[in-house]
C-alpha positions in Angstrom: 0.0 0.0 0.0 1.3 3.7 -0.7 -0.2 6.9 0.0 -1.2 9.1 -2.6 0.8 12.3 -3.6 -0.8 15.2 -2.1 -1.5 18.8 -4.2 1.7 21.1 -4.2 -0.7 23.1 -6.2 -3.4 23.2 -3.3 -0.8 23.0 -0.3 1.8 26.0 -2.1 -1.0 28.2 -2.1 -2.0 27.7 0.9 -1.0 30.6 2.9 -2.6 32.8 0.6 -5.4 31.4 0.6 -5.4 31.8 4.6 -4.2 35.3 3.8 -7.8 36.2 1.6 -9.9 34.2 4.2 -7.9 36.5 7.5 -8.5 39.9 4.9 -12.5 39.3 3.9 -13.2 38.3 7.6 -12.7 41.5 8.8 -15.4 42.8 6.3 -18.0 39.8 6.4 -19.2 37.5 9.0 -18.4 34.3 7.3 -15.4 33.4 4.9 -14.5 30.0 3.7 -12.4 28.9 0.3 -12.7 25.3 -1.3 -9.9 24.3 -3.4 -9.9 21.6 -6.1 -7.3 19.5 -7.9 -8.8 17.1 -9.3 -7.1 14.6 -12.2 -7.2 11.4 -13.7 -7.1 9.2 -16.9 -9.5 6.8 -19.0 -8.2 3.7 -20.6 -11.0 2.1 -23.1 -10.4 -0.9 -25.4 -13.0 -1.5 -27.9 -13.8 -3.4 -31.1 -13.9 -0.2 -33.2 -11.4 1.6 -31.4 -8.3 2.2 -28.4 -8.9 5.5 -26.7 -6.6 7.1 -23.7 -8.2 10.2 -22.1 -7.9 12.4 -19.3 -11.0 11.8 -16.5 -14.0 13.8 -17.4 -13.9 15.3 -13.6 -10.1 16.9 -13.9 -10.2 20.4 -12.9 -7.8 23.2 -10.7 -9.3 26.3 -9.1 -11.1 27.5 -5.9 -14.3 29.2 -4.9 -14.9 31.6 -2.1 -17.7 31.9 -0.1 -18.7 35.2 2.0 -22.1 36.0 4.2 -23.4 39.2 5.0 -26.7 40.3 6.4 -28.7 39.4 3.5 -27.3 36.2 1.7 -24.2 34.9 0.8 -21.7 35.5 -2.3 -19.4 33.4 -4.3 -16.8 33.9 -6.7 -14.8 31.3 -8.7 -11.4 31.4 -9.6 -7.8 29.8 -10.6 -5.3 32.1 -10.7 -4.3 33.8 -7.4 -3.3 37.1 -7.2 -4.7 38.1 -3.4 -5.2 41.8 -3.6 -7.3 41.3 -6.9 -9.3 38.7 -5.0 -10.1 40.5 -2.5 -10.9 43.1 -4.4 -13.5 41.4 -6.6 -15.2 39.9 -3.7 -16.1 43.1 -2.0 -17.0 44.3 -5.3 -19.4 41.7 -6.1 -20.7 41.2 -2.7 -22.4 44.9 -2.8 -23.8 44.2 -6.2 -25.6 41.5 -4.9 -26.6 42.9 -1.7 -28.0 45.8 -3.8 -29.7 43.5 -5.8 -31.5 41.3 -3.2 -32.4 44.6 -1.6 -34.1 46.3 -4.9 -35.6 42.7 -5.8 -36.6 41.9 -2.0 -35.0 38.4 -2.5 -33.4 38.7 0.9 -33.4 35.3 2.8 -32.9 35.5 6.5 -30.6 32.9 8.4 -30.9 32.3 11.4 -27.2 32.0 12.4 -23.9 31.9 10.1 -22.6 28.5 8.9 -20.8 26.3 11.3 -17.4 27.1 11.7 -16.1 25.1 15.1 -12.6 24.8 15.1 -11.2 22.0 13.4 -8.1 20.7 11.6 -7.7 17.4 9.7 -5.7 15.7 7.0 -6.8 12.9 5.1 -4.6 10.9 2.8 -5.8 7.8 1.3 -3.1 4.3 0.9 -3.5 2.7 -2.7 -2.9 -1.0 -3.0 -1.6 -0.4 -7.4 -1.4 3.0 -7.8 -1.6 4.1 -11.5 1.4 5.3 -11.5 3.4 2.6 -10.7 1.9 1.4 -13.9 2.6 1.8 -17.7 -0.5 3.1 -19.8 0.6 0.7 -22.3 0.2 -2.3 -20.0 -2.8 -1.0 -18.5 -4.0 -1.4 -22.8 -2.4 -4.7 -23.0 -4.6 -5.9 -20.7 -7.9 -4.7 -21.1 -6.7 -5.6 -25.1 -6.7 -9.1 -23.8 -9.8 -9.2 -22.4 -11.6 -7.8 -25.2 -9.7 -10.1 -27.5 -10.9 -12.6 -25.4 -14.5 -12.4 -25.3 -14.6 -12.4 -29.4 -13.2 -15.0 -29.6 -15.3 -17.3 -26.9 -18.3 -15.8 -28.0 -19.7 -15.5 -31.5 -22.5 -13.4 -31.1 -21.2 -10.7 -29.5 -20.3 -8.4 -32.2 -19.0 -5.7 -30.4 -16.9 -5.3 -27.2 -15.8 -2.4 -25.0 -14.1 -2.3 -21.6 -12.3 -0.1 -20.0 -10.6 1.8 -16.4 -10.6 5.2 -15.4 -9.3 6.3 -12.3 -10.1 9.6 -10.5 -7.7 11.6 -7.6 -9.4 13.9 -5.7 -7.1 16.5 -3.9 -9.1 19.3 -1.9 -8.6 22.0 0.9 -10.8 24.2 3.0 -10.1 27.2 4.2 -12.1 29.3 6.9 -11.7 31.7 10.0 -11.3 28.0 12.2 -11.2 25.0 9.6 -8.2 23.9 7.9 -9.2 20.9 5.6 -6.9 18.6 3.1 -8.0 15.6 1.7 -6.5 13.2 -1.3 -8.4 10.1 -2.6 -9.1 7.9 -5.1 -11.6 6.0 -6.9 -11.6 3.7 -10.0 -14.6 2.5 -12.3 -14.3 -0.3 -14.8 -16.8 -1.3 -17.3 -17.6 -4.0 -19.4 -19.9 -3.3 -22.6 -21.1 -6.0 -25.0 -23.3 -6.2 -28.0 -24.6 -9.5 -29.2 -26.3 -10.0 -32.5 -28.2 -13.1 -34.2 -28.4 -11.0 -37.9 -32.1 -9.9 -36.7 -31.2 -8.9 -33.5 -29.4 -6.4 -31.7 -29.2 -6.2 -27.7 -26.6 -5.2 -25.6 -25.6 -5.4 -22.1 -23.1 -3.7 -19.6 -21.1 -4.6 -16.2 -19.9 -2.1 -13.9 -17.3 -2.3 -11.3 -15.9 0.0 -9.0 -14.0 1.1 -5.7 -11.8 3.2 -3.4 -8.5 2.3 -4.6 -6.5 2.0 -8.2 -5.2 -0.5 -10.8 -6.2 -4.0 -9.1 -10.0 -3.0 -10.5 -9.0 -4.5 -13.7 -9.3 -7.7 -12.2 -13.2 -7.3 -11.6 -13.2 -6.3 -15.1 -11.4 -9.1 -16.7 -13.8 -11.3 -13.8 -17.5 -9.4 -15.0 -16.0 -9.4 -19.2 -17.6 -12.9 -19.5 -20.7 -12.5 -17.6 -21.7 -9.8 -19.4 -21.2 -10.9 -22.6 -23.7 -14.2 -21.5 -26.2 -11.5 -20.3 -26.1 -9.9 -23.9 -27.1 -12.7 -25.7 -29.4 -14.4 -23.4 -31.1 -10.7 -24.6 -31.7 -12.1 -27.7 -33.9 -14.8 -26.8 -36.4 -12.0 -24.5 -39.9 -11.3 -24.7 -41.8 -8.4 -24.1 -43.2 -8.5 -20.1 -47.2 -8.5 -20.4 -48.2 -5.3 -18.1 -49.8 -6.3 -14.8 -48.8 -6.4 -11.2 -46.4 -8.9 -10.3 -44.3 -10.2 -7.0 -40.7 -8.8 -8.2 -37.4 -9.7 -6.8 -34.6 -6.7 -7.4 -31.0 -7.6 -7.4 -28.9 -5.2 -5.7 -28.0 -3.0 -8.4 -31.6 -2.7 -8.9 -32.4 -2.2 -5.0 -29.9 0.1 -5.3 -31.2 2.7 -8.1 -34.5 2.4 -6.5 -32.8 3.4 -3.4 -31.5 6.4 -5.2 -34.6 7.3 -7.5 -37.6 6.4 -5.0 -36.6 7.9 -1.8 -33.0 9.5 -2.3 -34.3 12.6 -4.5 -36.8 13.4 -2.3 -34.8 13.1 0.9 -32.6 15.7 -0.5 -33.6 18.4 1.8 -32.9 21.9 -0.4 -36.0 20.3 -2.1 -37.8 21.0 1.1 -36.6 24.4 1.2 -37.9 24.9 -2.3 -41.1 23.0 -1.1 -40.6 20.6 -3.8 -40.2 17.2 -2.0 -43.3 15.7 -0.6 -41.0 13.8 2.1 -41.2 17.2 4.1 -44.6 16.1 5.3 -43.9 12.0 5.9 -41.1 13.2 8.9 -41.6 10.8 11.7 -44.0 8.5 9.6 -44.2 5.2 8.2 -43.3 5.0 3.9 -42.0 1.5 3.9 -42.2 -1.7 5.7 -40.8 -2.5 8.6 -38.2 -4.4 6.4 -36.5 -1.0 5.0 -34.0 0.9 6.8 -32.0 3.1 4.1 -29.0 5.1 4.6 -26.6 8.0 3.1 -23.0 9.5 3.5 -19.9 9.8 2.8 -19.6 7.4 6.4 -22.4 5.1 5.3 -19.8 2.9 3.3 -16.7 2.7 1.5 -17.3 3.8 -2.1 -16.7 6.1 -5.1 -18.3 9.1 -2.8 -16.7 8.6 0.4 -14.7 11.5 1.5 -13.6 13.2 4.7 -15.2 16.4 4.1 -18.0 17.9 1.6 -17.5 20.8 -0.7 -18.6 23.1 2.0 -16.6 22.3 5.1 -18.4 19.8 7.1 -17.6 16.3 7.4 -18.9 13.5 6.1 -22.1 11.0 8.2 -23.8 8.3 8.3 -27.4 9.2 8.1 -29.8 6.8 8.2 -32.8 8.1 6.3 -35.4 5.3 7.0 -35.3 3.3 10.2 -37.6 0.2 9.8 -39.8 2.1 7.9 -39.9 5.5 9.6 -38.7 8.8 8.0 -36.4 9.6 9.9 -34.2 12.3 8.4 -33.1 13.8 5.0 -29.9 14.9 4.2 -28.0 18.4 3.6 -26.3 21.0 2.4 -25.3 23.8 5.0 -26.8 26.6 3.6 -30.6 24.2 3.8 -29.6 23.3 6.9 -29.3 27.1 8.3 -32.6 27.5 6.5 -34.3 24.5 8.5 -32.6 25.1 11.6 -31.1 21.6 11.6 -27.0 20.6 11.5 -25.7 19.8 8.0 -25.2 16.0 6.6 -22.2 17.1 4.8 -24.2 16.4 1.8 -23.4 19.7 -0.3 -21.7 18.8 -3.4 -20.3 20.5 -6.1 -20.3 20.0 -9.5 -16.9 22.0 -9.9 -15.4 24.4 -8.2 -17.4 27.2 -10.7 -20.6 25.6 -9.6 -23.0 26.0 -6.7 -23.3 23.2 -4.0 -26.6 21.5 -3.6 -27.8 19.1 -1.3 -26.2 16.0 -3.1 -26.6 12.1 -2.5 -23.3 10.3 -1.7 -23.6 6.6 -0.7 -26.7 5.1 -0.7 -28.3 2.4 0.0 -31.1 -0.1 1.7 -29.2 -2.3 4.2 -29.2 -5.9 4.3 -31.3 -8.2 6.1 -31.9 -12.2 6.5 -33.9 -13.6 4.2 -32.3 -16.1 1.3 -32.5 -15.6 -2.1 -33.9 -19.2 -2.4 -36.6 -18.6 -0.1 -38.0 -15.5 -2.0 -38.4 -17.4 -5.4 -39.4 -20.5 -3.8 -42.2 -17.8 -2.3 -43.7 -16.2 -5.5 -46.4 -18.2 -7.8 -45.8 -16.0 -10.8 -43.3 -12.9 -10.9 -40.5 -12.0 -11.6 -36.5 -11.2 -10.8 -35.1 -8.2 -12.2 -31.7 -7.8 -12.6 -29.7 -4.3 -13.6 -30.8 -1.2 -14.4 -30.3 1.0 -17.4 -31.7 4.6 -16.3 -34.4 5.7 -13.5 -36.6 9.0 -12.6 -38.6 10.5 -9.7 -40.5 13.2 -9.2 -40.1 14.2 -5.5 -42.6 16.5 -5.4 -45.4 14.1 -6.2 -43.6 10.5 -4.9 -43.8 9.3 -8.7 -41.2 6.7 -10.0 -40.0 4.6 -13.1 -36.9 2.5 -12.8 -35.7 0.6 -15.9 -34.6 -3.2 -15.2 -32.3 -4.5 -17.8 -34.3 -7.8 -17.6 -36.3 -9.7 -15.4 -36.3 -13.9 -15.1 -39.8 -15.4 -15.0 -40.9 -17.0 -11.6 -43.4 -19.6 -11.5 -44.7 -21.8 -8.6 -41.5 -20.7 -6.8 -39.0 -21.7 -9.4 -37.3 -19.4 -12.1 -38.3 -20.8 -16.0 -35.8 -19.6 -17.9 -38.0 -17.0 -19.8 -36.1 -13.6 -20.0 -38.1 -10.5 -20.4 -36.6 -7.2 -21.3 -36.5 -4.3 -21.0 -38.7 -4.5 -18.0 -40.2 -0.5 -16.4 -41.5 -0.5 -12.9 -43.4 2.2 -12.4 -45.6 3.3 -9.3 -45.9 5.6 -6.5 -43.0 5.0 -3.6 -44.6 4.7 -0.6 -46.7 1.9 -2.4 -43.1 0.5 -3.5 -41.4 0.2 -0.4 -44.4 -0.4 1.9 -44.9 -3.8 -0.2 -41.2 -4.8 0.6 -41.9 -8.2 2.7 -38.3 -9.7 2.4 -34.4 -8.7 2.5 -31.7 -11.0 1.6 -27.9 -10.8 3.7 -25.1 -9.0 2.0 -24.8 -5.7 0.9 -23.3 -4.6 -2.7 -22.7 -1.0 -3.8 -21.5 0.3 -7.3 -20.1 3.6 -7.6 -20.0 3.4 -11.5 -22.4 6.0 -12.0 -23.0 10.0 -11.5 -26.5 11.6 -10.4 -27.8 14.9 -12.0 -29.9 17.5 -9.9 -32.6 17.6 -12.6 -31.1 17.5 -15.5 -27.6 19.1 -14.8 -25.3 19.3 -11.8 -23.4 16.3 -12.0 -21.7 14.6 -8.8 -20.2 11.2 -8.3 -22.8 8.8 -6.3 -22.9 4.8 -5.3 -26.1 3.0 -4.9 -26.7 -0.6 -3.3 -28.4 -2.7 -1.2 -28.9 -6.5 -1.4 -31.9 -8.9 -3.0 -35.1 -7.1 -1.8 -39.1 -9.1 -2.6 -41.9 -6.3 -3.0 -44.4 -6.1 -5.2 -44.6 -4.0 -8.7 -46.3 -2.3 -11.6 -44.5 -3.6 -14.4 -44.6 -2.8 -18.4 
């Protein structure tokens, strides 16, 4: 294991970055600066084409936050020259005070954002780091892969897979924080497409984690699987449209733990009055079987981190206890607005973005029923397995998740019959109230990003384990 190499461009400009912070402070109430460094690489071997790139997250700069009576005002920048800075901010912090004023947009909080003293350093130990690595081995191998899954399967007439790996260097900067942290995560995919000269369907594998090169080896492990997933797609039917018993494996628990309850537990949406959850607080909206958690804490995946995007560090917050609402999660400026401590839930796009109240690691948590036992219990369902895209609307509890496929159950045995695609659709207390059973085991992937609408995206992991319910399927 070897640590990762810190910033030097984060940690050399450090003292001037303490320097803005000590000079706004004596002008505004509140002064923080996030900096980002943020780099990485993507390695992709397909049957059209070899492609190296840099990581779609990579960028360098910083942000500055400042409150004063009225609101708050940011300002976005990668080049440091300190008087200029400082200059700018003042500047732009009257505009907008004049402007909230004329418009009467002023927004009263009740106290400034937490600031208790705190100082902490977070480094994270890689077991390969990519590095230590040639890119041209990291290609031989995923080369191999590919090469070997034409040539074991004939139907698959196209294959991609590939590795990207993401470092994460950030500081924060207030009156009383002083913030570093460096991680890394690494996706892998595995993409096939399998035709029988009528036929086109295609499949996909996901792996991820906290760490660096050893990922490959999920890949190389997933490459054959998901090439046997892709043609199996070719003998599907369409699903008849009904309600059925459903089993969801956990990638599937885990986007429905995302779209049916993790939207609207995002609690700027209850600022916004846009999130019906704000009214279910203390009430039942699932079974007894469901207890559902997020944070940076909850778990060990691609949006674990020591500290958010504004300061605070990251929880465990369990959203549902057997069944109960029992809290939403957080950005800090919500949180003012509420009167409630932060999640360490506010996430930024990039540094020239706003932070929202963004998901990190969620999931439903595991429980004690067997797989076995839930098909053995269902006369005619089915199990659905994968995902491919999902929606909710929070404001209204509406859902549609999209199963890759789903496995015909009947009198408690699976038939072979594949159906696909397969699109539950409902509304989400009705979901997760109807959850009876929970297998052991908990899985997460961190493959995947989460948009606030239809923008603002973040890194996010989903999960859970084998869940029974019962669903509106088309």
């Amino acid at each position: 294991m070897r640590k990762l190499k810190t910033s030097n461009f984060l940690l050399d400009n450090k003292e001037k970055l303490k320097q803005i912070v000590s000079e706004l402070g004596k002008e505004f109430d509140y002064v923080s600066i996030l900096g980002t460094d943020v780099k990485g690489q993507k390695y992709t071997v397909s049957t059209a084409s070899t492609n190296v790139s840099p990581s779609s997250d990579e960028e360098r700069g910083f942000v500055v936050r400042v409150y004063q009576d009225c609101g708050y005002t940011e300002y976005s920048f990668n080049k440091i020259n300190v008087e200029d800075i400082i200059l700018t901010v003042k500047k732009l912090a009257l505009e907008d005070r004049a402007k909230m004023i004329k418009d009467k947009n002023l927004v009263e909080y009740p106290r400034k954002p937490e600031d208790s003293p705190m100082e902490k350093v977070f480094i994270q130990e890689i077991e390969n780091l990519p590095e230590d690595n040639n890119p041209e081995e990291i290609i031989d191998k995923l080369t191999f892969i590919h090469d070997s899954i034409k040539k074991d399967f004939e139907k698959i007439v196209h294959m991609a897979v590939s590795y990207s790996y993401t470092q994460v260097n950030k500081i924060f900067i207030s009156k009383n924080r002083d913030l570093y942290q460096s991680y890394m995560f690494s996706n892998g995919f595995a993409v096939a497409v399998a035709s029988d000269g009528e036929k086109t369907k295609n499949d996909f594998i996901s792996s991820s984690n906290m760490g660096g090169v050893e990922l490959i080896e999920d890949v190389e492990k997933t490459a054959p699987e998901v090439a046997k997933r892709a043609e199996e797609l070719l003998l599907s039917e369409k699903v008849i449209s009904g309600e059925y018993d459903i089993i969801c494996d956990p990638d599937f628990t885990g986007l429905i733990a995302h779209e049916a309850f993790g939207h609207g537990a995002e609690m700027d949406m209850f600022v916004k009055k846009r999130a019906k959850g704000v009214e279910y607080v203390n009430k039942r909206v699932a079974s007894d079987k469901v207890v559902m958690h997020d944070g940076a804490k909850a778990a060990e995946e691609c949006s674990s981190y020591l500290f958010d995007d504004e300061g605070n560090l990251g929880k465990d917050t369990v959203i549902i206890d057997n069944g109960i609402l029992k809290n939403g999660m957080c950005d800090e400026l919500s949180a003012l607005i509420l009167g409630i401590e932060a999640t360490g839930n506010g996430k930024r796009e990039s540094y020239k973005r706003k932070a929202y109240t963004r998901m990190t690691n969620t999931f439903f948590d595991a429980g004690e029923d067997s797989l076995e036992d839930m098909i053995a219990s269902i006369d005619k369902g089915y199990l659905l397995e994968g995902f491919s895209s999902g929606m909710e609307d929070p404001k209204n509890w509406g859902i549609q998740c999209v199963a890759s496929k789903g496995r015909e159950i009947v009198d408690g045995k699976l038939t072979g019959k594949v159906v696909s695609p397969v699109y539950l659709t409902g509304y989400v207390p009705d979901l997760l109230e109807s959850i009876t059973m929970v297998s052991p085991g908990l899985e997460l992937s961190g493959s995947g990003y989460c948009g606030k609408g239809w923008k603002e995206w973040v890194k996010t992991s989903t999960g859970g384990s084998y869940i029974k319910a019962k669903g509106q399927l088309s």
